[in-house]
N, C-alpha and C positions, 0 to 999 in steps of 0.2 A: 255336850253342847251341840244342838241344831246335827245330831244325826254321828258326830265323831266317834269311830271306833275307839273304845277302851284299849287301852297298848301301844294306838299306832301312834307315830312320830306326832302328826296334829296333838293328838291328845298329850302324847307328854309334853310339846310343847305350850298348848292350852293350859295345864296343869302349873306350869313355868309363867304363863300372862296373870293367871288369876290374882296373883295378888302381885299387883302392879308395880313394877319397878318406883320406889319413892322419890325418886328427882325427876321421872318422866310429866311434862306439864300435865294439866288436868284434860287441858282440850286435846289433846294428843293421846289420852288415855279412852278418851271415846271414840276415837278413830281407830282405835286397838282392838276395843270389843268388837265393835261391826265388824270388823275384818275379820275377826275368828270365831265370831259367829255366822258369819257366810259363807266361810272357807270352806267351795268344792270342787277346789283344782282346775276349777273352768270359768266362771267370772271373778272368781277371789281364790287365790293360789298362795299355798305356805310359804314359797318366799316372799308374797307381798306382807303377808304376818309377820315376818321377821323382820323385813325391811322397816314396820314401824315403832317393832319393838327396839331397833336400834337405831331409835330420832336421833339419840344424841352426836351419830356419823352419819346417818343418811341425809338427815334433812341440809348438806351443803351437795349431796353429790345430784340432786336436779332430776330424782326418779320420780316416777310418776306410780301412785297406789290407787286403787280403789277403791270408792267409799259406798254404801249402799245404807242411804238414811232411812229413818221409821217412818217417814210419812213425807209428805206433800203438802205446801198450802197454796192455793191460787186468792188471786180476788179478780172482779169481774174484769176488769183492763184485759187481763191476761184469761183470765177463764174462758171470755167468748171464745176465742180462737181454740184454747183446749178442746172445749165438748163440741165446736165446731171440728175440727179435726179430726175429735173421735167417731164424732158422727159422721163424716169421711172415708171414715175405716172403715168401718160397718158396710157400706157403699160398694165399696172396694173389695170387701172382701165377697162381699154377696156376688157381685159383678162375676169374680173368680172362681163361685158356687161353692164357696165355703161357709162355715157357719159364722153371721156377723155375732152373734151371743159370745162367741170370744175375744173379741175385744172389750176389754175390762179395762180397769186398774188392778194392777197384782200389788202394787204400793198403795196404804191406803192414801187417800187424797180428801182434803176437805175445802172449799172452792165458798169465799165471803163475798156476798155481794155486797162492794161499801165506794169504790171508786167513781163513778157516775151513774149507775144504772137504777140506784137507788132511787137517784132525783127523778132520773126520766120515768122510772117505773110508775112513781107517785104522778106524773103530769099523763101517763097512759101512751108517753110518746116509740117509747120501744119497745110494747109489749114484747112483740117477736121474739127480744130477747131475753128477756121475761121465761117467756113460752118456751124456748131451748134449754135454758138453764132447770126448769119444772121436770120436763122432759129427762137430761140428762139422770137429774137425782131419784128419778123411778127406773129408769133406761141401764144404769151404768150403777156396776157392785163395787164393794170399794169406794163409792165416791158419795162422802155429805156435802148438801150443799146448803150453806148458810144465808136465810133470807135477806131482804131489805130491810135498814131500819135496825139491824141488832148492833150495828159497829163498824169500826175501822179494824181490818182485816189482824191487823199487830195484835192493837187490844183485845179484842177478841180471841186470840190467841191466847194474851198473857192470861187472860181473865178466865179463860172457860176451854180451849182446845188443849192448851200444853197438856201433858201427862206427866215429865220430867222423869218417868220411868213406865215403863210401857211392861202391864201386867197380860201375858198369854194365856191363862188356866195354868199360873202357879210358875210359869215362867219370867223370870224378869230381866230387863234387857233397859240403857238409859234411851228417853226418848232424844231422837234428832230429826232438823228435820230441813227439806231446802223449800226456796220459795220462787212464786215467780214475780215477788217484787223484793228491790233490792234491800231493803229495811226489815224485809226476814230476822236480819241481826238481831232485831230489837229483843226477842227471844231468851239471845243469849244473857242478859237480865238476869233474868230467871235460874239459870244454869243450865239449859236445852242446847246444845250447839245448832247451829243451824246460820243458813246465809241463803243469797237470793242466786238464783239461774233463770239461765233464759225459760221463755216457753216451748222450746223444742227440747232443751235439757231437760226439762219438769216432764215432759211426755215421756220423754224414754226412761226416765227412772219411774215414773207411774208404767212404764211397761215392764217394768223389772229388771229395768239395767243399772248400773253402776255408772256414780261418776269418775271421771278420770281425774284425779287431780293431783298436782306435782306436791311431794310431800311435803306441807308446809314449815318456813322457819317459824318461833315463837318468841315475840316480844314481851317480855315481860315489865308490866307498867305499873311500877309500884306508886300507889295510894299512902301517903303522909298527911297528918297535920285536920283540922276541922275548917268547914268555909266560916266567912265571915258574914255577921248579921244580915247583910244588904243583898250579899250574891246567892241566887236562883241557880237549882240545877242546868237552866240554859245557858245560863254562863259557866259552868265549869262544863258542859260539851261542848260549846264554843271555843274555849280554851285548849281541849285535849284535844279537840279536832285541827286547831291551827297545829298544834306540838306534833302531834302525830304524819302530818302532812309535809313536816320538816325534817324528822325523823327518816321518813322514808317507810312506811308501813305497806305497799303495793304485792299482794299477794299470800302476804303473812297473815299469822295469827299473833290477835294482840290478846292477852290471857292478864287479865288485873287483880295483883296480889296487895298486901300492904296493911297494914294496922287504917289506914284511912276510909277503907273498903267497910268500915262497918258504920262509919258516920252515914253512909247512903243507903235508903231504901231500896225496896225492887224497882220503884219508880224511877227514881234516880239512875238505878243501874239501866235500866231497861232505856231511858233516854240517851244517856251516852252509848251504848250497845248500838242504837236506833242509829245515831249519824253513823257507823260505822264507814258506810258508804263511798260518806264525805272527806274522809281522811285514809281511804283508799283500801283499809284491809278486809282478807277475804273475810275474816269473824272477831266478836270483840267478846271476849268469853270471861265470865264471875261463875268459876263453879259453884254449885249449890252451899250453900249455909242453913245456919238456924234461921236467919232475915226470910229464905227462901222457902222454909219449912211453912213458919206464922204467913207468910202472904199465901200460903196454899191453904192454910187456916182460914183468912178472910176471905179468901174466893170462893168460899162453901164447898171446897173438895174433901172427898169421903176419908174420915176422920180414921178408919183401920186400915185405906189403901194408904193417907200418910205416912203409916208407922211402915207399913211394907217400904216403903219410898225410901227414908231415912237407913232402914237394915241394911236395905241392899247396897246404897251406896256406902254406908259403910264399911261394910263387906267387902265390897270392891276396891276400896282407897280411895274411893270417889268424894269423898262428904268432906268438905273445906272449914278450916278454924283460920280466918284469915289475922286473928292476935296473935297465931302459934306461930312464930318462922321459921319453927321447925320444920313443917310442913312444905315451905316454900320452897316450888320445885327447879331445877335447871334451865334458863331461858337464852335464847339464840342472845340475846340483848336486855339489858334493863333500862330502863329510862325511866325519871320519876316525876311525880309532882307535887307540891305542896299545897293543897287546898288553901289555904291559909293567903296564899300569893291572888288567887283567882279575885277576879274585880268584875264590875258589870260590863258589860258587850255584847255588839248586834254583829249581823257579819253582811257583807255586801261590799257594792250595790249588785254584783251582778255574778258574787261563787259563793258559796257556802263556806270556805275555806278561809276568806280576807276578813278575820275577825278586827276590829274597831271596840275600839272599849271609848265608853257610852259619854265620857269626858272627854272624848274626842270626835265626834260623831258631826258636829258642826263643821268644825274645819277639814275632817277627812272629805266629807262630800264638796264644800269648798273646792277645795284641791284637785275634786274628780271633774267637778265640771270646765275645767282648763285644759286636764291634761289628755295627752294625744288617746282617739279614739282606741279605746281596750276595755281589759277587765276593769281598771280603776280610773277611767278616763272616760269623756262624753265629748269632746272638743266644741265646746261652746265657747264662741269670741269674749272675751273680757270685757267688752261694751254691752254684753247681754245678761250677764251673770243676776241682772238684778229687775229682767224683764218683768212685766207685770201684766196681766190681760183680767181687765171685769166681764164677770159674767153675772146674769140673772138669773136665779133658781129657786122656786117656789115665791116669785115676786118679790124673793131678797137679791138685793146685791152682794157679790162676793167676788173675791179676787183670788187668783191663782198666780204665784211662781215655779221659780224652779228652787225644787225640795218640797213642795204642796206635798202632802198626806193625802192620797181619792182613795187608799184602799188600806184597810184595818182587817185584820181576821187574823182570831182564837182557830186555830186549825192546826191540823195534820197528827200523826201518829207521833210524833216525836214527844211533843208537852200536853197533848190535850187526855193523854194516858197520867199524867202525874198530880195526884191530887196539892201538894204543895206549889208550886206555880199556878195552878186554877184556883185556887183558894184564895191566893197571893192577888189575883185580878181580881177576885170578887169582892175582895178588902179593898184592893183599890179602889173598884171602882163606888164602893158604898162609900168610902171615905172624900171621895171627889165628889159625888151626888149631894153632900152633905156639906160638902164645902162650896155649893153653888158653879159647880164647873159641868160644861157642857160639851160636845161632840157636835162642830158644825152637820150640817143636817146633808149636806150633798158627797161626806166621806164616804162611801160603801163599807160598815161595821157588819160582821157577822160573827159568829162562834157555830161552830162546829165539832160538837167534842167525841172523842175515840169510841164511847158507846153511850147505851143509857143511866150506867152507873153514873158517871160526871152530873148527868145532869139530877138525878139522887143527890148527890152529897151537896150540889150546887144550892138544891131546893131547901134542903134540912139543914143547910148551914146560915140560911138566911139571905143569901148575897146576889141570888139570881134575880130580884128585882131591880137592884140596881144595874145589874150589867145591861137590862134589858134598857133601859131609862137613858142607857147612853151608847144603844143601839146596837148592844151584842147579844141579838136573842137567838135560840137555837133554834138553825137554819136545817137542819137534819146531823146525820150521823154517816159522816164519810170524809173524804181529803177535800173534798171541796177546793178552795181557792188554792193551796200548795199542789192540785194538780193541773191548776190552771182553770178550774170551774168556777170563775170567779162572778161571773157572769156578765152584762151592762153596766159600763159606768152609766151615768145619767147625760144625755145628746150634751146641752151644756155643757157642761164638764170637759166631753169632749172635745168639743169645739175651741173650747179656750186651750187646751192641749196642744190644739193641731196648730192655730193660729199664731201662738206665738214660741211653736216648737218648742215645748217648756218639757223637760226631764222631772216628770213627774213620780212620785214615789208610791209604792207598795211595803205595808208594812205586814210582817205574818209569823205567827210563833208553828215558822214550817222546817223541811231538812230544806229546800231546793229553790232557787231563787235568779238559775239560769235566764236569760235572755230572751223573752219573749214567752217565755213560760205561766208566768201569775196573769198578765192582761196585756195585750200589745201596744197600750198606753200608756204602760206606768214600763220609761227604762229604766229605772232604779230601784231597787226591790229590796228589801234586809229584811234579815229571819232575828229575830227577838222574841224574849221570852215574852206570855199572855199580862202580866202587868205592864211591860215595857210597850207593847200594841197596844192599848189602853191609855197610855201615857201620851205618844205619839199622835193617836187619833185628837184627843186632847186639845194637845199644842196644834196640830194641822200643818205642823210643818218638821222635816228632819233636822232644819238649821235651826237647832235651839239647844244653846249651853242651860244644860240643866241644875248645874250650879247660881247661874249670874243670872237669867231670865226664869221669869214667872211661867208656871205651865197657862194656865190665864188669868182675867182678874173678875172676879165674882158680882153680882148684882150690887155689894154695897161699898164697890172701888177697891176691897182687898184683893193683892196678889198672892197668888196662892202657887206655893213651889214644888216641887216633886217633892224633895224630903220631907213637904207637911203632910204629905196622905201616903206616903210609901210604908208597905207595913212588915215589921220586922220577924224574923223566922220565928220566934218565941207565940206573935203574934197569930201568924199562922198554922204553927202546931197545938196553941189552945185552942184553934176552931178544926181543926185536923181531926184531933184525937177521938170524938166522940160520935163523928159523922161520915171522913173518910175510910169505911168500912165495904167490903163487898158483899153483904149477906145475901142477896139476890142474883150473884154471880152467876152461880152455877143451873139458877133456872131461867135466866136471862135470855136463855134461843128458845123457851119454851115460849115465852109471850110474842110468837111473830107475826107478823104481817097478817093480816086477817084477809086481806085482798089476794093476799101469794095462798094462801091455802085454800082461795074458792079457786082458781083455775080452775080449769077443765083442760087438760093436756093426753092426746088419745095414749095409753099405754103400747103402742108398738115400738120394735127394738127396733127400729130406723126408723130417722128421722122424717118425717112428713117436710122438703123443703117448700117453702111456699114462696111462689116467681115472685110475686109482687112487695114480698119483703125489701125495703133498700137498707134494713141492718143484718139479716142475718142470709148467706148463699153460699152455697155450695163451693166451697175453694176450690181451686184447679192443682192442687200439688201433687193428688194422688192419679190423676189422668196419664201423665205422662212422666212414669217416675227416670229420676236423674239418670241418664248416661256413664261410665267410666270418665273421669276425668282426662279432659286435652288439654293439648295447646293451646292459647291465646293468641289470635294470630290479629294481628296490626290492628288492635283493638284503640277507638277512639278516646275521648277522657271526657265523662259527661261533667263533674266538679273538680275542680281544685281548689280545696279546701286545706285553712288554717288548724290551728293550734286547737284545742278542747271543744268539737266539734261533738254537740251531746246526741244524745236522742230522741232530745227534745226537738231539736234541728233537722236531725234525721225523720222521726215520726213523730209528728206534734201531737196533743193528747185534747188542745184546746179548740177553741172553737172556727168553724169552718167558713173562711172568708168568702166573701159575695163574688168575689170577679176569681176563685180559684178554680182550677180542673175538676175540682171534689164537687163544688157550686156546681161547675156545669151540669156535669153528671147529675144532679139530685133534682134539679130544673130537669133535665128531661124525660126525669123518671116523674114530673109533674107534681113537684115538691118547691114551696116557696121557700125565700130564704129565712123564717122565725123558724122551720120544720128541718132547717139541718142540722141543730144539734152540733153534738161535738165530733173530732176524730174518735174520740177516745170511746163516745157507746157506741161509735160503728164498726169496733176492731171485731166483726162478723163477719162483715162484707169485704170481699178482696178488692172489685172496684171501687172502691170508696179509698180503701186504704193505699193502692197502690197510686192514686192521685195525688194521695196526701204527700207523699214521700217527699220528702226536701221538699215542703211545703210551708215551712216557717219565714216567717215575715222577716226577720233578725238572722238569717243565712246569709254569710258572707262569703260571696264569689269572686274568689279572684280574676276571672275570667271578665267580670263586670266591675268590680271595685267600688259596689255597692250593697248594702242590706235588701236582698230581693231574693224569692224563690224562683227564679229564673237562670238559666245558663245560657250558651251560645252553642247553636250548632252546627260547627264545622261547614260542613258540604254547602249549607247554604250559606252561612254567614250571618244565620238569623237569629234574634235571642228572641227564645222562646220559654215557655213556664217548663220546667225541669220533667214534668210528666210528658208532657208534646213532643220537648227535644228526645226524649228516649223511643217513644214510643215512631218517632221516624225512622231511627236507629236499626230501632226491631226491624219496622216493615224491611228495610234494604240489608237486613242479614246481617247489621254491623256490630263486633260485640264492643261492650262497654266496657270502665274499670273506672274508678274514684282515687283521687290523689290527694292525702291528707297529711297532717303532722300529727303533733303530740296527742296523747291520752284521746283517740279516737272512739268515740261511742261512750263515752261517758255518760253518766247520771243514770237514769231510769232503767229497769232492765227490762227492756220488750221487746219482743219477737219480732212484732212488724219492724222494726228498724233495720231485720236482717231481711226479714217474706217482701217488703216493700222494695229494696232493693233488686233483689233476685227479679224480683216482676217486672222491672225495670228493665231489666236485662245486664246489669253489672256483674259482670263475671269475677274480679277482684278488687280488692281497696289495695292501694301500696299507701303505706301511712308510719309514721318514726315509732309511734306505739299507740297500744290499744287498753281498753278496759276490758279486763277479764269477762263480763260475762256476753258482753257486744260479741269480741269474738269466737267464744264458743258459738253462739247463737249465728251469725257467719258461717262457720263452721258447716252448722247444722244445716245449714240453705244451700251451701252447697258454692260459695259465692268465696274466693280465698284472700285470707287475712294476709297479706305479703307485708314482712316490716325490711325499713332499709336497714343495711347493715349498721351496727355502731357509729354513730358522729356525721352521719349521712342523711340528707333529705333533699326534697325535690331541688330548694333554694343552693343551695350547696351544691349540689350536682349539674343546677344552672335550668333547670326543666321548666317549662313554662304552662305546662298541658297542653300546648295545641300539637304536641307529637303523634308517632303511631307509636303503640306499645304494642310487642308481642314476647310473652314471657311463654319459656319453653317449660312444659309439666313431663318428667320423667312418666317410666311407667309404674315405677317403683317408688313410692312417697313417704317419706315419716316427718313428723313434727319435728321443726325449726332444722330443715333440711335447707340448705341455700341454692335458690333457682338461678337461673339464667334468664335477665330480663333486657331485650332487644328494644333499645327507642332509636326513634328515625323520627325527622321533620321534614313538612311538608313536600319537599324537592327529591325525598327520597333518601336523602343523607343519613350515616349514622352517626346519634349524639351519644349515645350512652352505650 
């Protein structure tokens, strides 16, 4: 194997792996192979092989292995900065008069354009980056690049990249693979291991490094029992996802065994996989089955690479009979669930985690609009609960509260991949159509579904006219609204919003529903499955018991209820069966972009920058690369920041305010404000980005004690927009640090939330904890992850931020080493 002498210790040990210890889990068994298949004593070493072939004691003692996966996937969020980067290199290395031709990927890498750049592509507003990405995929070996227009980077995977084993000239090996967005999981579905990293960790394993990662425990989550007629695969990852998050899943692996595992599809699996994120583990893993065979069947993958597919994991111990319990392997922990219990539910208004079951959805929002401002609180006075503001829109009258419906959207990677739930909406909504109900006309309804297959089976099952008819017509193929692309409400609309501060609702069959993230209009947000957004839009409002109130009442005075168009799974597996099929899968990236294949992009191995781009510019990180780490010496506090402080907060992905740093800047590059677009297709440009940083509307400073991108700075006493206050900082040589609490850097996983930083000049966060891949990507910037000791945080410790901090950096440094961190206030005194 990969070069191992015959006799030597490797190989008798190799000899010893091959046929896999049978209680070692399954996802554990793919971390096995990589490992001794890369084993060369220099980034993969024989006791890291041994260390995982004995999971069953290592995985408490907190070592750290490495893993070195089959491949790479970006999508365009994270890809600009990629090939921006590597095009850097190139730069760099020329600069150095070496040859830029070696900078490659040594990992393959395949990079989907599907997150914004698709849209803008089609309006012609980013070409540039456009033109980069062209570039790149002639420029750079090892790396395909997926056009506009073919999917949502997930589906697109599940549909047409997976391999599930990875054939060399007769070599076989299982495919895995990381991502640089956090829904990678969704993957695991399939039976691919695979999870999301930063884009600095995607670089360096596309340069041929290994990830470091502490040997994971395995939760094992046994699958009981069949769902009940009513409940949608979104409801039962709503469900696993609350169970999960109660559990305590942060870091682990969750490996899903059980007799119940066979009632669900790929699709099913693949959705629950998809939150992974959400309920905190690093991987949600179904190893492969016969389900997993047939769906490589319908994705039109090659009918004698199948049969290699199947041998080999058999071969291996790898191929799952999830009836046999024989099989069922050893897990850190079991926790179960009985499908059978799952009911319907949305989660909201403002984590992905606070699941609400759909009989309660009235009163939980209720409740929220009283209680003290938080995750499930809006503290609106009790004399206002029942405010009311008319507005006129298209020469009708209409009225808005609080709980109004302004935004509906069929979107994101999670359901728009699952033909059962889209099926499920398009029975709705044919059966609503038919029943004379309608979609006020000022709601923002779209769909967006994971590729063009959805919209296939949508057409040939008949139900795409209706959806359209009640204003869910396909707006293209990407995350759209769940990445915040959600685009204008309508001024009206607005307006009544503003005027009578009305907590307006978003509704979205998305993973993420963060705070400012879908539209900076709509504070209340819930992710529900694509019938239930449907439902919602409907009614126009979240405060309706779906039991006791009419969803509306029809042109001839009948009301018509959810139970009378809701359509039962029997219903939707008759129209399932005949049409939810993939047979154009696999030629699916062949039909692309007709626009992306006229470019003209000049074939030179460096990149032509061009000044007047304001998306795509030459980064500054490789100008002046990092120093040896110091001391932090009486470093100011530019935030002090709360509890689940995301990165959406950190680096917004939406759209670019009129009166922010990012505005300014785009004005003086002679750009109005319809031409700025979002953060998210200028993650090219480093000015652009590094204004953006703590640029979210919904940033709560404590230093202000109010929702504002703004902080205070010190010296003067002035509060200023968070990019300002830094950048005076800079000019006077003063360094920075961030003071946070819990689950720091949560949600999405992007780079700029750590480059944006650093350019700021924040030298460290002190924060109670972090999400795994914020802080690698920290890490990687160079910028230090400090957590407080156990039981300790700022409040506790009495800290306010207006201290000096200066933390002492040995010269000698290892992971969760405990520093010395010196605070003093104002007078010079020591607090800490």
């Amino acid at each position: 194997s990969n070069g191992v002498r015959s006799g030597s210790p490797l190989h008798m040990l190799l000899t010893e792996v091959l046929s896999f210890p049978e209680r070692l889990p399954f996802s554990i068994r793919v971390l096995l192979e990589a490992s001794v298949r890369n084993c060369d004593e220099f980034l993969v070493k024989k006791g890291d092989v041994e260390n995982i072939l004995n999971w069953n004691v290592m995985q408490h003692k907190n070592i750290e292995v490495p893993f070195k996966p089959a491949r790479v996937i970006l999508q365009d969020f994270t890809g600009v900065p990629a090939v921006v980067d590597f095009a850097a290199m190139r730069d760099a290395v020329k600069a150095l008069d070496g040859d830029p031709e070696k900078i490659n990927p040594i990992c393959p890498a395949d990079l989907v354009i599907d997150h914004s750049i698709q849209v803008d592509f089609n309006k012609r507003e980013s070409a540039s980056s456009v033109l980069c990405f062209q570039w790149g995929s002639q420029a750079f070996q090892n790396m395909r690049i997926i056009p506009p227009g073919s999917g949502i980077v997930h589906q697109v995977n599940l549909e047409y990249l997976a391999r599930v084993v990875f054939d060399q000239s007769g070599y076989y090996y299982p495919d895995s693979v990381v991502g640089t967005d956090s829904h990678t999981t969704m993957i695991n579905g399939l039976g691919v291991l695979g999870w999301g990293v930063g884009g600095i960790e995607a670089e360096a394993v596309m340069l041929g490094q290994p990830i470091s990662m502490v040997l994971p425990e395995v939760i094992g989550y046994k699958l009981i029992g069949s769902p009940q007629p009513l409940v949608t695969s979104t409801d039962i990852v709503l469900t696993v996802t609350k169970h999960l998050r109660q559990v305590g899943v942060v870091g682990k692996f969750v490996e899903f065994f059980g007799p119940g595992v066979t009632q669900l599809s790929i699709a099913d699996r693949a959705t629950i996989a998809n939150m992974c994120p959400e309920y905190g583990a690093t991987a949600a893993f179904f190893p492969v089955d016969e389900v997993s065979i047939k769906y490589l069947l319908q994705t039109g993958r090659d009918e004698d690479k199948i049969r290699h597919i199947r041998k080999y994991l058999e071969a291996a111990g790898m191929f799952r009979d999830f009836s046999n319990s024989s099989q069922d392997p050893d897990f850190t922990q079991i926790v179960e669930l009985d499908l059978q219990t799952v009911a319907p539910c949305c989660s909201g208004p403002k984590r992905p985690q606070d699941k609400v079951v759909v009989s309660e959805m009235k009163k939980d929002f209720e409740n929220c609009l009283g209680a003290k401002q938080g995750f499930k609180g809006f503290q609106i006075a009790p004399d206002q609960h029942n405010s009311q503001v008319k507005f006129v829109y298209n020469d009708k009258e209409f009225e808005l509260t609080h709980g109004s419906v302004v935004i509906a959207a069929i979107t994101s990677c999670t359901n728009t991949s699952n033909p059962s739930v889209m099926l499920g909406a398009g029975l709705l909504a044919k059966k609503a159509v038919e029943a004379g109900l309608t979609v006020k006309p000022y709601i923002k309804t779209s769909l967006s579904p994971g590729s063009g297959v959805v919209t296939y089976y949508l057409r040939e099952s008949g139900v795409l006219p209706y959806l359209v008819q009640l204003g869910f017509d396909v707006v293209g193929y990407g995350c759209m609204t769940c990445i915040g692309n959600s685009g204008p409400l309508p001024e009206p609309v607005v307006e009544a919003i503003t005027q009578g501060d009305l907590v307006a609702v978003g509704v979205l069959s998305g993973n993420r529903n963060f705070e400012g993230r879908v539209h900076p209009n709509t504070r209340a947000n819930y992710l529900a499955s694509p019938p239930l957004v449907i439902a919602y839009a409907i009614a126009g409002t979240i405060r309706i018991d779906f039991e006791k109130e009419p969803l509306g009442v029809n042109a001839q005075g009948k009301k018509i209820f959810l139970r009378d168009i809701w359509p039962m799974r029997d219903e939707i597996q008759a129209v399932e069966r005949p049409v939810a099929l993939y047979p154009f899968s696999s030629s699916l990236l062949q039909t692309v972009n007709k626009a992306w294949n006229a470019l003209d992009v000049p074939a030179d191995k460096l990149y032509a920058w061009d000044p007047k781009s304001t998306y795509i510019k030459s980064p500054p990180f490789f100008e002046n690369l990092l120093p040896p780490l110091k001391s932090i010496v009486d470093a100011y506090v530019l935030l002090n920041l709360g509890d689940s402080v995301t990165t959406d907060h950190i680096s917004p992905a939406g759209n670019i305010a009129r009166n922010s740093p990012a505005a300014r800047y785009l004005t003086s590059r002679g750009l109005t404000p319809r031409e700025f677009n979002s953060y998210g297709s200028r993650r090219g440009n480093d000015a652009v980005m590094a204004r953006g940083t703590f640029a979210n509307i919904r940033l709560l400073n404590k230093f202000l004690n109010k929702q504002a991108p703004q902080t205070i700075h010190f010296p003067s006493d002035e509060t200023l927009d968070v990019f300002d206050a830094s950048e005076r900082y800079q000019q006077a040589g003063l360094p920075l640090i961030v003071l946070a609490g819990k689950e720091y850097g949560s949600g999405s996983s992007r780079d700029w939330a750590a480059k944006g930083p650093f350019l700021l000049g924040i030298k460290a966060v002190l924060a109670e904890s972090y999400e795994r891949i914020h802080r690698s990507n920290l890490v990687g910037m160079g910028v230090i992850p400090l957590q407080y000791l156990p039981g300790e945080g700022a409040d506790s410790l009495g800290l306010t931020g207006r201290e000096r901090y200066t933390i002492i950096i040995p010269e000698s440094i290892v992971p969760r080493m405990n520093v010395q961190v010196k605070v003093r206030d104002s007078m010079g005194n020591d607090v800490v």
